[in-house]
C-alpha positions in Angstrom: 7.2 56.3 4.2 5.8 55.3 0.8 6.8 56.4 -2.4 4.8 59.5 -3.8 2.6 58.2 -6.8 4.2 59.9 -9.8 1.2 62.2 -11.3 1.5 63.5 -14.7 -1.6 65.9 -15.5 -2.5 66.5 -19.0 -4.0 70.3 -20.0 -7.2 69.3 -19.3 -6.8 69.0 -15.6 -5.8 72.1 -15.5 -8.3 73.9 -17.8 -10.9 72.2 -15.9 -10.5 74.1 -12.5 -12.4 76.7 -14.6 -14.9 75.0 -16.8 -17.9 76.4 -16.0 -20.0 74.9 -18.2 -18.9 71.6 -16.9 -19.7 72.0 -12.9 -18.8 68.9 -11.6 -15.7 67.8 -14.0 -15.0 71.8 -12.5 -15.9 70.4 -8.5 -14.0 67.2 -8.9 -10.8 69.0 -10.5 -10.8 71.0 -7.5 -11.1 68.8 -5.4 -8.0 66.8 -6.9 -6.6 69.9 -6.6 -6.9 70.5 -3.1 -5.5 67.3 -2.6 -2.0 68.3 -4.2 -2.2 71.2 -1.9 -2.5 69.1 1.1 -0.7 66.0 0.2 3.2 66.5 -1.6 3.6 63.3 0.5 1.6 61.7 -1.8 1.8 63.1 -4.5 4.5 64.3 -7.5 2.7 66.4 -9.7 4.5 66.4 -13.3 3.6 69.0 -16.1 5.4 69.0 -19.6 6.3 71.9 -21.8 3.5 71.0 -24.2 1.3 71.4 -21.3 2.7 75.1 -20.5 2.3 75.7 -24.3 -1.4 74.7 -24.8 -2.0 76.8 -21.6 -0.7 79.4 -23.4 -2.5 79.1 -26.4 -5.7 79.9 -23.1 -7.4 83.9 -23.5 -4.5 85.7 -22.0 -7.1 86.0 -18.7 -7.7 82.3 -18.5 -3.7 81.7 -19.4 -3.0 83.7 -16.4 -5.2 81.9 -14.1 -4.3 78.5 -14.9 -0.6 79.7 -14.0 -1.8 81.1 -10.2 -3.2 77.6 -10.1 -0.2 75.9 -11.5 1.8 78.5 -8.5 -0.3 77.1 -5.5 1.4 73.6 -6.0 4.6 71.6 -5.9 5.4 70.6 -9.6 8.0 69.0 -11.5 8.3 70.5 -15.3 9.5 67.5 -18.0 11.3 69.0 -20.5 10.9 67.8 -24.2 13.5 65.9 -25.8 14.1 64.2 -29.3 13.6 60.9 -27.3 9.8 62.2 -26.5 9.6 63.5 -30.0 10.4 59.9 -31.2 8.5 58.1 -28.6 4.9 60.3 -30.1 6.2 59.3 -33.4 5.6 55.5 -31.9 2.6 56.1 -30.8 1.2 57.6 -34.2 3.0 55.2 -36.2 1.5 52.2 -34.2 -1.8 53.6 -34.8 -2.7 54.2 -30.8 -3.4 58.2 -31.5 -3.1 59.9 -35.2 -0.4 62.8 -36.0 -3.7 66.0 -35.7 -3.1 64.3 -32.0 0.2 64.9 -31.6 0.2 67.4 -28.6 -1.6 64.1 -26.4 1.0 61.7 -28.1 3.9 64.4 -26.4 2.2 64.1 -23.1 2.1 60.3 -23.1 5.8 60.1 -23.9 6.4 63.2 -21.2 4.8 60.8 -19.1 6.8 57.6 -19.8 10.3 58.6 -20.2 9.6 60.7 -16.6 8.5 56.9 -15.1 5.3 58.6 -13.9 2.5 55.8 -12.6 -0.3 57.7 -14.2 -1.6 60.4 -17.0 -4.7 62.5 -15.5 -6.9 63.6 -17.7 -10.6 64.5 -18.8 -9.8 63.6 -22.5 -11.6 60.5 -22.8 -11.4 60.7 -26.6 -8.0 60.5 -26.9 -6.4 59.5 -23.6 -8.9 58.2 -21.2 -9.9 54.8 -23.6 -9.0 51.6 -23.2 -7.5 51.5 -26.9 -5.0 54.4 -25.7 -4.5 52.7 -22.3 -4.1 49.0 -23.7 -1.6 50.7 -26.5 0.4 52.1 -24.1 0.8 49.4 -22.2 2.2 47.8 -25.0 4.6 50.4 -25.8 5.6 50.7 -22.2 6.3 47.2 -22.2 8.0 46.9 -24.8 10.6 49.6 -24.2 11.1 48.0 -20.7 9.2 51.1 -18.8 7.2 51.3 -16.2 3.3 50.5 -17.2 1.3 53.6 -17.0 -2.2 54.1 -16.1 -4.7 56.9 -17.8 -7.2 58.5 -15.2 -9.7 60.3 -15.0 -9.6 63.1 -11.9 -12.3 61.3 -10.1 -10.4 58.0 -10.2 -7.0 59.4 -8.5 -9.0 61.2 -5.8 -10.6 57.6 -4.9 -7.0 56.6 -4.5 -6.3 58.6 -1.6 -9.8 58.0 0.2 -9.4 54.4 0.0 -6.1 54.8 2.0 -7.8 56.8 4.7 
């Protein structure tokens, strides 16, 4: 059997299985979604504390939701550490992401020190770019870790149909 792809999901994925206002991101979150439900072989889901936190941060309704979502799936939570607080001070400093984006510089590090193969997320201003992506690269590299790829929800779920 292959090795499960090593997903981290940024907030966004999850705010986005109720964004309204948005009804295909909303569809095609959902869809990803479904696949997580239907796949653990495939998939490990990783979530950070920073992610739990800016759900938090959620209308105490929405909060609540986005936790029943977070419940119908098998996760893995990455705990912060100094070494993520100084690998988002790398970032910042190297002038990939600035310091007001500090929370998205804490889920790329979550990301990297927990070896995942991708970030999914619907941030294309500060994630989803090839500025971030090449940046990261470079930082991954250079700290000998694996190379990390930044997705979009609609670019993991081709993953899976193109292996069917």
């Amino acid at each position: 059997m292959a090795e499960r792809l090593k997903v981290y999901l940024d907030t966004s994925v999850i705010s986005y299985l109720e964004q309204e206002d948005t009804p295909e991101h909303m569809a095609e979150t959902r869809l990803l979604w479904q696949e997580f439900r239907k796949c653990p072989e495939i998939y490990g889901v990783y979530i950070s504390e920073v992610t739990l936190d800016e759900l938090d941060k959620a209308p105490r309704h929405k909060a609540e939701k986005f936790i029943s979502y977070l419940k119908e799936i098998d996760y893995h939570l990455i705990r912060l550490t100094g070494a993520a607080d100084s690998l988002a001070e790398e970032i910042i400093v190297a002038g990939i992401l600035r310091r007001k984006s500090y929370d998205d510089c804490l889920h790329i590090a979550a990301a990297i020190l927990a070896d995942c193969d991708c970030i999914v997320s619907w941030n294309f201003k500060h994630l989803v770019n090839i500025k971030t992506i090449n940046g990261i690269r470079s930082i991954a590299l250079a700290r000998r870790r694996r190379i990390i790829d930044i997705v979009s929800p609609p670019a993991l779920l081709h993953y899976t149909s193109d292996e069917e």
